[in-house]
MOPAC internal coordinates of N, CA, C and O (Angstrom, degrees):
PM7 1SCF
backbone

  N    0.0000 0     0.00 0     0.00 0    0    0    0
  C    1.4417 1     0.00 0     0.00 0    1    0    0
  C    1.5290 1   109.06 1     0.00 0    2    1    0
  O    1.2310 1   115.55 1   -49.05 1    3    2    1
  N    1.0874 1   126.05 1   130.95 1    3    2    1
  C    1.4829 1   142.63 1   157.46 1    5    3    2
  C    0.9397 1   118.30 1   -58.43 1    6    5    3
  O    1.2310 1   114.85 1   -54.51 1    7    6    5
  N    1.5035 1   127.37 1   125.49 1    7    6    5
  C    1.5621 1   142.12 1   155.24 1    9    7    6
  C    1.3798 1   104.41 1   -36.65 1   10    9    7
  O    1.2310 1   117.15 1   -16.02 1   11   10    9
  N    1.3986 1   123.03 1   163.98 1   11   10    9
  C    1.4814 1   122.00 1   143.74 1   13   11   10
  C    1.6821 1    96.80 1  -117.18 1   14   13   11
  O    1.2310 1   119.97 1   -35.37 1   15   14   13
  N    1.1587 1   117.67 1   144.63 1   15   14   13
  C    1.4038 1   138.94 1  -176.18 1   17   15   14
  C    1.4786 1   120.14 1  -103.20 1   18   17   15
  O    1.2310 1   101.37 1   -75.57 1   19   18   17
  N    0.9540 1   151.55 1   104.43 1   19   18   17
  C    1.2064 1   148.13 1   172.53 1   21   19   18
  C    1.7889 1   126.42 1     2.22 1   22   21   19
  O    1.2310 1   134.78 1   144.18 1   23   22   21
  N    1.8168 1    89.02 1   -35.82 1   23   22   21
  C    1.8071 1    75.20 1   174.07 1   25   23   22
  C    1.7383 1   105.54 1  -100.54 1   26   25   23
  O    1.2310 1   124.40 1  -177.69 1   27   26   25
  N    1.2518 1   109.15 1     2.31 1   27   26   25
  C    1.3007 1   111.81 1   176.19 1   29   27   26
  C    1.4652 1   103.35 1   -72.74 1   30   29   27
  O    1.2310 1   115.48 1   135.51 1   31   30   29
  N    1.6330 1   126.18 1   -44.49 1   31   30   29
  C    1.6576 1   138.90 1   178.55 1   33   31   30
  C    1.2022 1    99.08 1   -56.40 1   34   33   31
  O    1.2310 1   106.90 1   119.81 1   35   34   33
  N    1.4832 1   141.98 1   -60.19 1   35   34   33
  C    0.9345 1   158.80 1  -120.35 1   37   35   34
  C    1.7673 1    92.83 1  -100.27 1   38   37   35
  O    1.2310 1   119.86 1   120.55 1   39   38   37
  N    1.6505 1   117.88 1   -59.45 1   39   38   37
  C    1.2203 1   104.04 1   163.72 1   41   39   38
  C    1.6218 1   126.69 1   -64.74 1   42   41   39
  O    1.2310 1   109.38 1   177.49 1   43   42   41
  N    1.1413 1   137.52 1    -2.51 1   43   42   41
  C    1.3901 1   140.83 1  -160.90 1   45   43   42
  C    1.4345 1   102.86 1   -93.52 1   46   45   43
  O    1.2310 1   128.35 1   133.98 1   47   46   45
  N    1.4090 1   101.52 1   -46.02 1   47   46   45
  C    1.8183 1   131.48 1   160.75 1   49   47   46
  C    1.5087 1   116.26 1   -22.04 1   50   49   47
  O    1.2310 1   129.07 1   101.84 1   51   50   49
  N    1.3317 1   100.13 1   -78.16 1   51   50   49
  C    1.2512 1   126.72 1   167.05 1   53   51   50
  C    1.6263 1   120.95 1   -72.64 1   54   53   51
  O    1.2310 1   108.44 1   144.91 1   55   54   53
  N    1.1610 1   139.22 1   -35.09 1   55   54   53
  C    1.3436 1   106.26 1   155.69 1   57   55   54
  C    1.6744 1   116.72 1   -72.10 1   58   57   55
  O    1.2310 1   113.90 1   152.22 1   59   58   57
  N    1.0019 1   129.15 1   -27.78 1   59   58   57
  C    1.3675 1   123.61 1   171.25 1   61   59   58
  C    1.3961 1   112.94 1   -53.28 1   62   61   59
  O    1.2310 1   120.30 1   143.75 1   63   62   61
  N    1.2414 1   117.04 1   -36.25 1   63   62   61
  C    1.9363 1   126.54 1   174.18 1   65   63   62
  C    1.4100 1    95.32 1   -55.07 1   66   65   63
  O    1.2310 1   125.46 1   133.09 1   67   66   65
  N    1.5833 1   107.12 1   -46.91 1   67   66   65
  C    1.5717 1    96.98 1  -157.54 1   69   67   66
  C    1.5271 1   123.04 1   -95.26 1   70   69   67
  O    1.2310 1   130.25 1  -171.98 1   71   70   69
  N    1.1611 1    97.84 1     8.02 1   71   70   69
  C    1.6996 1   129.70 1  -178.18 1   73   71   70
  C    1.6528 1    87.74 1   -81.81 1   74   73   71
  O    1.2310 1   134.99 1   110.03 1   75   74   73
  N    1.0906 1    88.61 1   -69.97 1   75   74   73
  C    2.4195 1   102.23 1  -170.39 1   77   75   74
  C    1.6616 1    88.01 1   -43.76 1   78   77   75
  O    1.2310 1   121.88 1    84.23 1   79   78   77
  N    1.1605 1   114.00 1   -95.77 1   79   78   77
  C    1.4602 1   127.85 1  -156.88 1   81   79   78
  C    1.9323 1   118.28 1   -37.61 1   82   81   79
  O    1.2310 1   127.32 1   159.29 1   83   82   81
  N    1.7418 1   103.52 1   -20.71 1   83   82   81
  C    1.2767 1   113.83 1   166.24 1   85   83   82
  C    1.9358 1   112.54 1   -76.24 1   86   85   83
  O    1.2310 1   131.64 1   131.57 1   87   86   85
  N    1.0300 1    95.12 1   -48.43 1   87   86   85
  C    1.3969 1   114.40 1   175.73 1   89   87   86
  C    1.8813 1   116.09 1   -48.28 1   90   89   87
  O    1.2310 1   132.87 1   119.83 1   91   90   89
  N    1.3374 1    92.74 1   -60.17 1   91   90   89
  C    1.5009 1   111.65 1   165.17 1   93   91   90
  C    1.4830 1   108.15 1   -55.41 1   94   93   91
  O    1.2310 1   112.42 1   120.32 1   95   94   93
  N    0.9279 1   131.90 1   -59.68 1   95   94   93
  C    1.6563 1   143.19 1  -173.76 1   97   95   94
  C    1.6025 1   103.09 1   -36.08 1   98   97   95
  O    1.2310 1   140.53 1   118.60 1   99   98   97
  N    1.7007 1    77.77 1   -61.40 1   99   98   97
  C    1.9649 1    90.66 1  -165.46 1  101   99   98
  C    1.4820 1   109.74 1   -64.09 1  102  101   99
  O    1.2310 1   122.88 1   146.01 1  103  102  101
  N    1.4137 1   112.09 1   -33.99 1  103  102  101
  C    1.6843 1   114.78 1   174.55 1  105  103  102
  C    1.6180 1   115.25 1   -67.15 1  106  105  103
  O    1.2310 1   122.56 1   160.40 1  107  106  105
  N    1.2473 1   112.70 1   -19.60 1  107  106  105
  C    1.9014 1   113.15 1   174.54 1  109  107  106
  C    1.0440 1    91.29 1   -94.82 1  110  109  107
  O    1.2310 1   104.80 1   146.81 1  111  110  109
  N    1.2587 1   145.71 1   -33.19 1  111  110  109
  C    1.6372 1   138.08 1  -172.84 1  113  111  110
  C    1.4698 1   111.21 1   -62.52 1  114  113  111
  O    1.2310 1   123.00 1   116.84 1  115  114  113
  N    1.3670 1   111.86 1   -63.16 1  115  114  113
  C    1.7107 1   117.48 1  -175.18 1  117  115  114
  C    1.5082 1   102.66 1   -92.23 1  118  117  115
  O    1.2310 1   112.29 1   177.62 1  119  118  117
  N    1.1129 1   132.15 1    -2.38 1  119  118  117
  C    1.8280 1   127.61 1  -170.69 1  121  119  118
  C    1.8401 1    97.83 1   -57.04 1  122  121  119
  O    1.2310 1   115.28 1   125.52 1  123  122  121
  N    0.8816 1   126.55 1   -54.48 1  123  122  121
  C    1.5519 1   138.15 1  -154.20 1  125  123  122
  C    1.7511 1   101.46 1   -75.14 1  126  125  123
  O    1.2310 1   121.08 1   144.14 1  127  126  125
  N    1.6079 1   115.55 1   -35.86 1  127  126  125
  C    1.1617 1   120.20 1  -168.14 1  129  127  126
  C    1.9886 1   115.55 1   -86.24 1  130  129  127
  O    1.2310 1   131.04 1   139.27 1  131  130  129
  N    1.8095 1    96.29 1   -40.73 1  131  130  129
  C    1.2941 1   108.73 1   175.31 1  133  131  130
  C    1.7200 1   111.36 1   -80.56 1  134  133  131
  O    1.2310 1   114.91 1   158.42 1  135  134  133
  N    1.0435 1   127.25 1   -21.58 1  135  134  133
  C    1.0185 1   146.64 1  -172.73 1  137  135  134
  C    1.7370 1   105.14 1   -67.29 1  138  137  135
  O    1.2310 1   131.21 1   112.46 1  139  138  137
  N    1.5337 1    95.97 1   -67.54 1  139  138  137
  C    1.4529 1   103.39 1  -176.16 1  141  139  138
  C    1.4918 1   116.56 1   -69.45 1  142  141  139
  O    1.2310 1   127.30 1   166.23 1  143  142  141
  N    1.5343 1   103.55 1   -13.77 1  143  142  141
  C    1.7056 1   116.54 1  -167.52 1  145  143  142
  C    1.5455 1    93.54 1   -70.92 1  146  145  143
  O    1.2310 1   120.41 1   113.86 1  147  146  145
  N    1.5224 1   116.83 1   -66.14 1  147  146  145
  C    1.6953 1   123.29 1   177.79 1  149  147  146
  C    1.2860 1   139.77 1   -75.74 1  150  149  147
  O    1.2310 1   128.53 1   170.61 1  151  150  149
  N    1.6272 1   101.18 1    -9.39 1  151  150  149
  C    1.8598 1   111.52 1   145.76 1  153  151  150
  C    1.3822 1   110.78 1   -64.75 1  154  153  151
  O    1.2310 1   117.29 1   143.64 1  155  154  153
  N    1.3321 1   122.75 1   -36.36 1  155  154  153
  C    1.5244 1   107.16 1  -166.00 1  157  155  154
  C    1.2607 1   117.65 1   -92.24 1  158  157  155
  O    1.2310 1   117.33 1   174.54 1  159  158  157
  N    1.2606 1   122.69 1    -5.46 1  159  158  157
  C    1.4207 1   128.63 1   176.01 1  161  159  158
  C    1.6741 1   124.20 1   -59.88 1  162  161  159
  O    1.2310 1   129.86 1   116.39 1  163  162  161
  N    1.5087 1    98.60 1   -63.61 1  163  162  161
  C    1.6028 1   100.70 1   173.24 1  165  163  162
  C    1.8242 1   121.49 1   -93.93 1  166  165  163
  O    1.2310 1   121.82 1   142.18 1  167  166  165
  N    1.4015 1   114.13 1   -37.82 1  167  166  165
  C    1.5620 1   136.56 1   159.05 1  169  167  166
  C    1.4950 1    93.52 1   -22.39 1  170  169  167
  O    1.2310 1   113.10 1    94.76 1  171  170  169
  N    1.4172 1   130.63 1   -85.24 1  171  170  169
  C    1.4627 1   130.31 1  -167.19 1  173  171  170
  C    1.4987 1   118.38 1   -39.72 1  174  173  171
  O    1.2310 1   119.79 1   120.03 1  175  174  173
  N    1.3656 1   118.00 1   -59.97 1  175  174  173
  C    1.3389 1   133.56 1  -158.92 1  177  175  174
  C    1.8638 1    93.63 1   -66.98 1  178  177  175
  O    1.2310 1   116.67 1   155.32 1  179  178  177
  N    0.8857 1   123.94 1   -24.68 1  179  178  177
  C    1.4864 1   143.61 1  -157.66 1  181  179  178
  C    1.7807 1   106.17 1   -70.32 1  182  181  179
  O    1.2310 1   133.54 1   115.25 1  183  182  181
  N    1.7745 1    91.44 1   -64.75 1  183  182  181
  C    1.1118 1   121.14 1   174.89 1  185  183  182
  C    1.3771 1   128.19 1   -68.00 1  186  185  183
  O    1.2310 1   112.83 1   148.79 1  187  186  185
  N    1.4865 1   131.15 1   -31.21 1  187  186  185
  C    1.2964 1   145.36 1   156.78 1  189  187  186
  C    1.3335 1   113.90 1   -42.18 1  190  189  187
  O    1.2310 1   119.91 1   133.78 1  191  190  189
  N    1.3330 1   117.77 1   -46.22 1  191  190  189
  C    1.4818 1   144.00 1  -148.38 1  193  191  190
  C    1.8140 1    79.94 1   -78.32 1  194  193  191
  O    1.2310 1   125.61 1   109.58 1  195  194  193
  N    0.7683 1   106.83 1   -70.42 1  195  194  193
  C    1.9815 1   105.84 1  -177.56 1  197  195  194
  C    1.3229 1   124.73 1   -34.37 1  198  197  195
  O    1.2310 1   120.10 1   180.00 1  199  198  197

């Protein structure tokens, strides 16, 4: 079994930061577009009906 070493932690750290913050990115990036795409699908037809 292998040690982990401090710069081994230290990188694991940091790609995990940069894993989140990509992740996060992409969810403020498309939130507004996918969001509005699958509210409007059934929401409308719903509302007409009234």
């Amino acid at each position: 079994m292998s040690e982990l070493t401090i710069g081994q932690l230290i990188k694991i750290i940091i790609g995990v930061l940069v894993f989140a913050v990509v992740v996060l990115g992409l969810y403020f990036f498309f939130k507004n577009y996918i969001l509005d795409f699958f509210n409007g699908l059934g929401g409308e037809a719903v509302l007409g009906l009234r």
